[in-house]
N, C-alpha and C positions, 0 to 999 in steps of 0.2 A: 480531444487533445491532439489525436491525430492529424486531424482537418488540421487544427492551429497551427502544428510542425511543419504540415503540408505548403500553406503558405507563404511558411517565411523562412527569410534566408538562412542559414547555417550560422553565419555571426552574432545572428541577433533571436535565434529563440532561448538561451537563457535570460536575455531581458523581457522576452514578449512573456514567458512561463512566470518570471520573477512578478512581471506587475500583474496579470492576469491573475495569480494566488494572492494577492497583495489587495486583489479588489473585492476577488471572493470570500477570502475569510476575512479581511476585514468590516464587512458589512456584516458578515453574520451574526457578531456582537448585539446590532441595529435593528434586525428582525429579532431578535429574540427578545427584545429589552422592547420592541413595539407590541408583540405578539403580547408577553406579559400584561402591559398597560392595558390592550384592548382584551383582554381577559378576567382583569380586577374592575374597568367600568363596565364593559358592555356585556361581560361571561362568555359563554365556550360558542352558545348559537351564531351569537352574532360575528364572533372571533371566526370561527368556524366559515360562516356565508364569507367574508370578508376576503379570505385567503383563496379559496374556491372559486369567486369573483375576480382575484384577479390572475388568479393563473391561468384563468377561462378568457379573458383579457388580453393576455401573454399570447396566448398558443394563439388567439386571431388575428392579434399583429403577425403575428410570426407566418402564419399561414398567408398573412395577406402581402408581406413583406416580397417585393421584387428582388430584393438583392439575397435574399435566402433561398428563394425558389430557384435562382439563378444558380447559386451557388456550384453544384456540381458541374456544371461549366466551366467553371474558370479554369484558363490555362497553366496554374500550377500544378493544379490535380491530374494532368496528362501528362505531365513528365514523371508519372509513378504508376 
């Protein structure tokens, strides 16, 4: 959350906060209501490997991502 303030203007982080929680807890409805489904067809194993798959996923992009790596670079974050 820091980083996010870090970046943006003073006028516009109650909009960039506003949508930001707007995306996150609105999807969470979506995972839980998935997570359920693949739990009544497929049970906990498969539910289980599934989510573990892709946060294993996640965390490769994210490692493999240029613009994240970069990240602590960027010239907002030197003005603090």
């Amino acid at each position: 959350m820091s980083y996010r303030f870090a970046l943006t203007p003073d006028a516009m982080r109650g909009r960039v906060n506003s949508i930001f929680r707007l995306i996150s807890n609105g999807l969470a409805p979506l995972g839980l209501t998935l997570t359920g489904l693949s739990l009544q067809y497929y049970g906990p194993v498969v539910t289980v490997l599934l989510a573990s798959g892709g946060q294993i996923l996640l965390a490769a992009l994210a490692m493999l991502s240029g613009a994240i790596r970069r990240a602590h670079l960027s010239p907002a974050m030197e003005r603090h």
